[in-house]
C-alpha positions as CSV (number, residue, x, y, z in Angstrom):
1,X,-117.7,-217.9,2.1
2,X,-120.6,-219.8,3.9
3,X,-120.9,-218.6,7.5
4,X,-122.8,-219.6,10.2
5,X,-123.3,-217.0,13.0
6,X,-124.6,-218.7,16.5
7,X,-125.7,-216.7,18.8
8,X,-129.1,-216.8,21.8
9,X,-128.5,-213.3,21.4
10,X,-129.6,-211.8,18.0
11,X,-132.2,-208.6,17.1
12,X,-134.9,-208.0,18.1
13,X,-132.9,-208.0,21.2
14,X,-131.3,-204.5,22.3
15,X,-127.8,-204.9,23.5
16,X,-124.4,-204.7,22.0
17,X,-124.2,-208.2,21.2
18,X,-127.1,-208.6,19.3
19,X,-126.5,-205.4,17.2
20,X,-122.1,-206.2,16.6
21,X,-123.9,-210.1,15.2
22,X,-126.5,-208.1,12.5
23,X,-123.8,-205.4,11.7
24,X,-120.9,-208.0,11.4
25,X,-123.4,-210.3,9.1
26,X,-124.6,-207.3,6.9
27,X,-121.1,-206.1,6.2
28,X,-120.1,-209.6,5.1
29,X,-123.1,-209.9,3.2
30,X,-122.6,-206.4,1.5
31,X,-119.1,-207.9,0.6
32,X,-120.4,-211.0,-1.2
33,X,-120.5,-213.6,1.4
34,X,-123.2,-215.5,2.7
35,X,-124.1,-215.5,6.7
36,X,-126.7,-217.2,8.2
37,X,-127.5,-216.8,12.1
38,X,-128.9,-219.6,14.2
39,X,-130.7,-218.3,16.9
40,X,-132.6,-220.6,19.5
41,X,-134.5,-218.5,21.7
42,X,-136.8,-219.4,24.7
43,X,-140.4,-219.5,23.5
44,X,-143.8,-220.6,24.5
45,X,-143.2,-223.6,22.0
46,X,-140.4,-225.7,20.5
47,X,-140.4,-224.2,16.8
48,X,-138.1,-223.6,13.9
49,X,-138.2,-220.8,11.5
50,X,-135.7,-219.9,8.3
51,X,-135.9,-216.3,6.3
52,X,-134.1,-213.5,5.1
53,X,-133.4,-209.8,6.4
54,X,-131.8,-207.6,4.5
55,X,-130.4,-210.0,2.6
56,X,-129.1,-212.0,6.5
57,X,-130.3,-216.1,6.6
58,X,-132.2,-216.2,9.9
59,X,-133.0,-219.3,11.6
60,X,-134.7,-219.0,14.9
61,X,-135.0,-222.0,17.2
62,X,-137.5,-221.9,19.4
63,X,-136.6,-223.4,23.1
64,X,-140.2,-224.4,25.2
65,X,-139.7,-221.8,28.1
66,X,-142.5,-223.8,30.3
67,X,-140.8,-227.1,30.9
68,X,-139.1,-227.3,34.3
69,X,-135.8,-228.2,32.7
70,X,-135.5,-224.8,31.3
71,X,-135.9,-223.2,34.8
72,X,-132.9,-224.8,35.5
73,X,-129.8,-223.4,34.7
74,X,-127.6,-226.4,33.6
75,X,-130.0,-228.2,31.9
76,X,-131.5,-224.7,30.0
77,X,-127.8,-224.2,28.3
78,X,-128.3,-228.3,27.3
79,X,-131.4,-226.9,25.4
80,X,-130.6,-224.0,23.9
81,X,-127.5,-226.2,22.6
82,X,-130.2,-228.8,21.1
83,X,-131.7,-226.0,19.5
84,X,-128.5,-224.6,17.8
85,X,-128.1,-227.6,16.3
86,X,-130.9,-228.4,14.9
87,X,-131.0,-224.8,13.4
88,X,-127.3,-225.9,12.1
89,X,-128.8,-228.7,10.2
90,X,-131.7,-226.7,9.3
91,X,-129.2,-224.1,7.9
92,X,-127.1,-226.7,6.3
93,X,-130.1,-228.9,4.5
94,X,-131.0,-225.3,3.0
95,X,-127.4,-223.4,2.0
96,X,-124.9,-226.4,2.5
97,X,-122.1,-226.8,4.6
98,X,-120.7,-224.4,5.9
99,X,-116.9,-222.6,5.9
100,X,-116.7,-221.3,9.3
101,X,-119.5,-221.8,12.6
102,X,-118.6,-218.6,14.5
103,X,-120.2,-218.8,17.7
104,X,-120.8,-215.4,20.0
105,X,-122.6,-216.5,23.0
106,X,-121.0,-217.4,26.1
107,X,-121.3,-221.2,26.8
108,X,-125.4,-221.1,25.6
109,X,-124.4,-223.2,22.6
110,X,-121.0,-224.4,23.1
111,X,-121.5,-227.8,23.1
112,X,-123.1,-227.9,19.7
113,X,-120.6,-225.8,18.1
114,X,-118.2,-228.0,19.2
115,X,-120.3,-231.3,18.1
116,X,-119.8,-229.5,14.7
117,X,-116.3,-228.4,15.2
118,X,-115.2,-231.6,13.8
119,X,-116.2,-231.2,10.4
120,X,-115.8,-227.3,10.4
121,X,-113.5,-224.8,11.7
122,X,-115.0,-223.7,14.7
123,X,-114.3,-219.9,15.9
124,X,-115.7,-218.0,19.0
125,X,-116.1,-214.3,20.0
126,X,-115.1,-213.3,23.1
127,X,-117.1,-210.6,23.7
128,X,-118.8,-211.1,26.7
129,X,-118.8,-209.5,30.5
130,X,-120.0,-212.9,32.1
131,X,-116.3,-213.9,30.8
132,X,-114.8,-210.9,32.2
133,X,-116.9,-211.8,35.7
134,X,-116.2,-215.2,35.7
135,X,-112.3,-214.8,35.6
136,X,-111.5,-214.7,39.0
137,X,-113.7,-217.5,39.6
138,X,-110.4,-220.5,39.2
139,X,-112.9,-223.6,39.4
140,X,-115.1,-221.9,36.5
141,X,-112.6,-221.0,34.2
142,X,-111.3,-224.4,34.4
143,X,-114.4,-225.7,33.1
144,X,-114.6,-222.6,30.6
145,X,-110.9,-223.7,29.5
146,X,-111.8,-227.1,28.7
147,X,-115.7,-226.0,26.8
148,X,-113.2,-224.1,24.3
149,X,-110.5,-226.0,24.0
150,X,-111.7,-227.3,20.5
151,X,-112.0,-224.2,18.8
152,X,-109.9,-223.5,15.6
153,X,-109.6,-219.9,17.0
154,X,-110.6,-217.0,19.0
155,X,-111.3,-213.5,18.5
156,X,-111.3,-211.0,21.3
157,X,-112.9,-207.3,20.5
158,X,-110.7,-205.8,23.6
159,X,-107.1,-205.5,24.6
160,X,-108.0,-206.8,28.3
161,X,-110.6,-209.3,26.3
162,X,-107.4,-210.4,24.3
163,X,-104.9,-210.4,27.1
164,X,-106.8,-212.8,29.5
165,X,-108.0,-214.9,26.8
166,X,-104.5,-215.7,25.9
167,X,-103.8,-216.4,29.2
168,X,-106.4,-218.9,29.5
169,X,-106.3,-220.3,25.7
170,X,-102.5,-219.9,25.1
171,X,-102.4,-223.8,23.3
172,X,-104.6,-222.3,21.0
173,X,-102.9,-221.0,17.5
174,X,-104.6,-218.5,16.9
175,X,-106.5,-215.7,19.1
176,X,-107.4,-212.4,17.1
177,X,-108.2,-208.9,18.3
178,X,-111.0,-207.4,16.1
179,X,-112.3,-204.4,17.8
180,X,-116.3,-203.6,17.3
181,X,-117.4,-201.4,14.3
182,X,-120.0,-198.7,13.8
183,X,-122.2,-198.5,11.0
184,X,-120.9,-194.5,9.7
185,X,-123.7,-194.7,6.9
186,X,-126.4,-194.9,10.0
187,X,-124.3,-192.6,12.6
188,X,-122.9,-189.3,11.6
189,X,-123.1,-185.8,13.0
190,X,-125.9,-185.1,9.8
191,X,-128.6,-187.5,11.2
192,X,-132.0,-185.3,11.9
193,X,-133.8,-185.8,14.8
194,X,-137.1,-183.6,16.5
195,X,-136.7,-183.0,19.9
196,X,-139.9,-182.6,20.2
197,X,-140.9,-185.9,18.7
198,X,-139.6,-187.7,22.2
199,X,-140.4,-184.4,24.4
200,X,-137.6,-183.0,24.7
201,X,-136.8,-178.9,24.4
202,X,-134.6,-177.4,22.1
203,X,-133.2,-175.5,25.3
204,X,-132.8,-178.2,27.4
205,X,-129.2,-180.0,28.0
206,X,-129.5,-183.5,26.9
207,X,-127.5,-186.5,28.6
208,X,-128.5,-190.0,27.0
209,X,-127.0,-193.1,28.6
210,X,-127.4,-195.8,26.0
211,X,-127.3,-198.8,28.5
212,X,-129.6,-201.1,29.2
213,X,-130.2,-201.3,33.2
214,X,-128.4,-204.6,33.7
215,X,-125.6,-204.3,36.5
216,X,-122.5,-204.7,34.9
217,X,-123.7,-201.4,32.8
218,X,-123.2,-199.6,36.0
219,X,-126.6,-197.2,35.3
220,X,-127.0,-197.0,39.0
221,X,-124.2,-194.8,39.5
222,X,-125.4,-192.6,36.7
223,X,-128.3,-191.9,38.2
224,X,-126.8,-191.4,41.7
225,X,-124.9,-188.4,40.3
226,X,-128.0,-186.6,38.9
227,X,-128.9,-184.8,42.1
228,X,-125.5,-183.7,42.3
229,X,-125.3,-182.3,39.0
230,X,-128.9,-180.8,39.9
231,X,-127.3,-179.2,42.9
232,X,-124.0,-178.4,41.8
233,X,-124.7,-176.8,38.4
234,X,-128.6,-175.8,38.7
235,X,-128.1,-173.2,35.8
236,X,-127.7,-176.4,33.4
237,X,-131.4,-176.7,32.2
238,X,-130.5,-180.7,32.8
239,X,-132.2,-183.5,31.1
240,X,-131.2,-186.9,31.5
241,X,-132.5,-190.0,29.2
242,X,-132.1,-193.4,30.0
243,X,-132.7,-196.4,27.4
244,X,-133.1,-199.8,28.5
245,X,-135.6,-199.0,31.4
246,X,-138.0,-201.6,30.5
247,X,-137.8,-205.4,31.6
248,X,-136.0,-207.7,29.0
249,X,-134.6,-210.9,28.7
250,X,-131.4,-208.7,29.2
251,X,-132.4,-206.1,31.6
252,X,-133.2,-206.9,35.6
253,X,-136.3,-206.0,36.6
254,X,-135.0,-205.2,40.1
255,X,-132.1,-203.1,39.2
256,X,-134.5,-200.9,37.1
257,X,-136.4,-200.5,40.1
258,X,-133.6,-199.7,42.4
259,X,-132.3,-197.4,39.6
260,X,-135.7,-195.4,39.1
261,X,-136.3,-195.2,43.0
262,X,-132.9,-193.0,43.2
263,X,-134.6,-190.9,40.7
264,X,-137.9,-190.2,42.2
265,X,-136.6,-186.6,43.1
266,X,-135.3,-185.5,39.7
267,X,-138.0,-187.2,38.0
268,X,-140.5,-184.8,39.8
269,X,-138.6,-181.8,38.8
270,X,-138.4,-183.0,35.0
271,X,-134.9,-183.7,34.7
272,X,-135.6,-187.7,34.2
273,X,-137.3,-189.3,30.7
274,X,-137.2,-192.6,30.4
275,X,-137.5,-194.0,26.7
276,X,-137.9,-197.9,27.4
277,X,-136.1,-200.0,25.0
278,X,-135.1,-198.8,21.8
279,X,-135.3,-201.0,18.9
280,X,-132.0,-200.8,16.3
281,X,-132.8,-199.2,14.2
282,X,-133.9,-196.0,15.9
283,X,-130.5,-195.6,17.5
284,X,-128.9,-193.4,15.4
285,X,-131.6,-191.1,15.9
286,X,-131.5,-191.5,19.4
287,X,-127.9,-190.5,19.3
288,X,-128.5,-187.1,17.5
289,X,-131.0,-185.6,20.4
290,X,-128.2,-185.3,23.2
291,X,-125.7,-183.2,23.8
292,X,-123.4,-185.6,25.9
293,X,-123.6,-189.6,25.9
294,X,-122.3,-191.4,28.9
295,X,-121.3,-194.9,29.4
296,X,-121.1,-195.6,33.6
297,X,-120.1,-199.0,32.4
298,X,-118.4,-201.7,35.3
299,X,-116.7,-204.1,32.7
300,X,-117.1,-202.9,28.7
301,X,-115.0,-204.3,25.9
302,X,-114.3,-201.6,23.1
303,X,-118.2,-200.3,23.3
304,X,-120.7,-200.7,20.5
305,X,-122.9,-197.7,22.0
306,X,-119.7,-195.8,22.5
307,X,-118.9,-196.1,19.1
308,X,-122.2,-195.4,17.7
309,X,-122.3,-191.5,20.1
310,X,-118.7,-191.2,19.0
311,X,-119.4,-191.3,15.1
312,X,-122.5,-189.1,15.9
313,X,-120.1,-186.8,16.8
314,X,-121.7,-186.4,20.8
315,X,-119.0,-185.7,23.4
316,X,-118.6,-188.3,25.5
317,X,-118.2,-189.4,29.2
318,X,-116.8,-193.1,30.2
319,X,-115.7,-195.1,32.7
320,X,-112.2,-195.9,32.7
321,X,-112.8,-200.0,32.3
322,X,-111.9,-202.7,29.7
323,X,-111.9,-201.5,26.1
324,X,-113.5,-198.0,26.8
325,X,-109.8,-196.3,27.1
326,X,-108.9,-197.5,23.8
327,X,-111.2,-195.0,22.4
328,X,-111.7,-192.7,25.1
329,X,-108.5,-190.6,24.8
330,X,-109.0,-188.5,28.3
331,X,-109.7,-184.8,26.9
332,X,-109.1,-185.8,23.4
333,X,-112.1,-188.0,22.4
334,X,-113.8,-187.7,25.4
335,X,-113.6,-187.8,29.5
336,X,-112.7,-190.4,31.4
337,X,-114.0,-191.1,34.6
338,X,-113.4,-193.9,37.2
339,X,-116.5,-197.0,37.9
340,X,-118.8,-196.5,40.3
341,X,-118.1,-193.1,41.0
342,X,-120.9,-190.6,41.6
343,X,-119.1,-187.5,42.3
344,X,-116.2,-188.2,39.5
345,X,-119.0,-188.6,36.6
346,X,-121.3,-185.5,37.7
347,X,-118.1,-183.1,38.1
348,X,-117.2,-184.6,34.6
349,X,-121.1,-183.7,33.0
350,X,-120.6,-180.3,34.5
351,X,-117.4,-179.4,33.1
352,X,-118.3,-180.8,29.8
353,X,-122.1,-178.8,29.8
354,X,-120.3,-175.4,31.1
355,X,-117.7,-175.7,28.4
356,X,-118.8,-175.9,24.8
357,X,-115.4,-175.7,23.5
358,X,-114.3,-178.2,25.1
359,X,-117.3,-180.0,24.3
360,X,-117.2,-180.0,20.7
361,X,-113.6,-180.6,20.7
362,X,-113.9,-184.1,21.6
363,X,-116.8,-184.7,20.1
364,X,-115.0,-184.0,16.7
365,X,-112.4,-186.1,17.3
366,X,-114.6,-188.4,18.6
367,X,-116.0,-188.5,15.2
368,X,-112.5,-188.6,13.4
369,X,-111.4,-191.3,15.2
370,X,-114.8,-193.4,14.6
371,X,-115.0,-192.9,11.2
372,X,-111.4,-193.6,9.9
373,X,-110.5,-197.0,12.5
374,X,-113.7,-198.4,13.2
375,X,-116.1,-198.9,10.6
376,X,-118.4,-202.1,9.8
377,X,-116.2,-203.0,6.4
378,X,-113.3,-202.5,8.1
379,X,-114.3,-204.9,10.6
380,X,-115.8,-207.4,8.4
381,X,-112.8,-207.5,5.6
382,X,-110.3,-208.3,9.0
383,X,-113.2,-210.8,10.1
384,X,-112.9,-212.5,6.6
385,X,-109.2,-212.7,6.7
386,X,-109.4,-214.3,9.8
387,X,-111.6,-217.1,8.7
388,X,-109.9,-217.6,5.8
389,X,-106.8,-218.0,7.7
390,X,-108.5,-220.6,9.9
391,X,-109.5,-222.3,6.7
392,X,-105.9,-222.7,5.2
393,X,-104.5,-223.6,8.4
């Protein structure tokens, strides 16, 4: 098949989206298909550019950031949909028409995929936190009802993702649930990685939260439980790493600041390291320095990052939101712990850092569970079926 991914969101990017777009296409393209991804992204100038990575048709659009139109909101989603299209046709003039346009942004580029919805099967992800925000807004989601309602299908990488899709979108034929994947070639317990390479000790008791500081990753709450555990359990030789700490087109410069102000205290003692943000490709070596990862997500669908510590077989600590639970088994995979909760996620890292047993026990079947339900082909061979189920219809 011919697939065109669309997405404002693509590497070099760090973020879950991003990374679920490259994974997806590279599985697919492993399998014999052909992907390309059209990307308009906001730039000094209006350009276009087509190659190949790893084997992945890139077409990046890019949207004049300096006009006053992109400043505003409405009219900026009106670009980036110019741009989409015009990397469509740039796509098509080069590799033909397409099978399937499967869009993963969150209205960006809506109304282009739907421009070419009418000569191709038009399918949308649903992976998005904005959606899950913008739910109880009644007036929105009317608007968001309508933007979609041309789509040959939907697929929803949560149960709760799923659920109030359907509820939305129930004229729609046919709405999927195809969870995330994890790449098990990159992430596995056998990874090597030298502590002292990002200076860290070999003695020191590693927590990495994987987020980037954008709100609805809940970081915040994180980092408002790292005196406690520096108080409650000062035996632990604590260190706690935080990704995402620099400013990004999908980090907030002011949360970062509000986050790394809690942590002025810990960060003079040498608990804090802060490792900015951390291209793809060195995650899986990020994931084999800790000796817990934890998620203080708000709203997650079934977690990329999660996924990725899981098959790196790291014992993990979650909030108890969206599609976390559905891979967080409470004391079987990992710990559960309720949002913005300080106290719940410290006495959680403590129990988890003052009992190894424990600790590798869910990290194992952490592991197990990772490697035999949620792997990249696995993902991608579903993904396929879908489209080709689209296609027939």
């Amino acid at each position: 098949m011919l697939v065109f991914m669309i997405s404002t969101d693509y590497l070099p990017n760090i973020g879950g989206i991003a990374a679920h777009i490259y994974n997806l296409s590279y599985a697919m393209v492993k399998l014999g298909h052909t992907v390309a991804v059209i990307n308009p992204v906001a730039s000094d100038k209006a350009d276009i550019n087509m190659h190949q990575h790893e084997g992945i048709w890139v077409v990046r659009v890019g949207v004049n950031q300096n006009t006053p139109a992109f400043r505003n909101k409405i009219y900026r989603k009106r670009l980036f949909s110019k741009a989409a299209k015009l990397g469509i046709l740039k796509a098509k003039e080069k590799l033909g028409t397409p099978d399937i346009i499967h869009q993963h942004d969150y209205q960006d580029t809506t109304k282009a995929c739907c421009e070419f919805s009418k000569q191709t099967p038009w399918i949308w992800t649903n992976h998005s936190s904005r959606f899950l925000r913008d739910y109880q807004r009644k007036m929105k989601m009317k608007w968001i009802r309508h933007s979609y309602s041309k789509t040959s299908g939907i697929i929803t990488v949560s149960e709760e993702l799923r659920d109030k899709t359907r509820h939305l979108w129930g004229n729609i034929s046919d709405i999927g649930y195809i969870t995330n994947g994890v790449n098990t070639e990159r992430f596995h317990h056998n990874v090597e990685a030298d502590r002292s390479a990002y200076q860290l000790g070999d003695d020191e008791f590693v927590v990495l939260c994987p987020r980037r500081m954008a709100r609805k990753n809940g970081v915040l709450f994180l980092a408002r439980a790292v005196d406690l555990c520096l108080e409650q359990a000062p035996e632990i030789p604590w260190k706690f790493v935080f990704l995402g700490s620099d400013a990004a087109i999908n980090t907030h410069a002011d949360y970062i600041e509000e986050i790394k102000s809690t942590l002025v205290q810990a960060n003079e003692k040498g608990a804090i390291k802060y490792m900015g943000n951390i291209p793809l490709e060195k995650m899986p070596e990020l994931n084999a320095l800790p000796d817990i990862v934890m998620m203080p997500s708000l709203m997650e669908a079934v977690s990329l990052s999660a996924l990725e510590g899981m098959a790196s077989r790291k014992a993990m600590v979650t909030t108890n939101v969206g599609g976390l639970p559905e891979i967080i088994h409470h004391e079987q995979t990992g710990l559960l712990v309720p949002p913005e909760n300080p106290e719940a996620i410290a006495e959680a890292l403590i129990r988890l850092a003052r009992d190894p047993q424990l600790r590798e026990s869910v990290a194992l079947k952490g592991q197990q569970l990772a490697q035999e339900k949620y792997s990249w082909d696995a993902v991608a061979k579903q993904t396929i079926d879908y489209y080709q189920k689209i296609v027939k219809a």
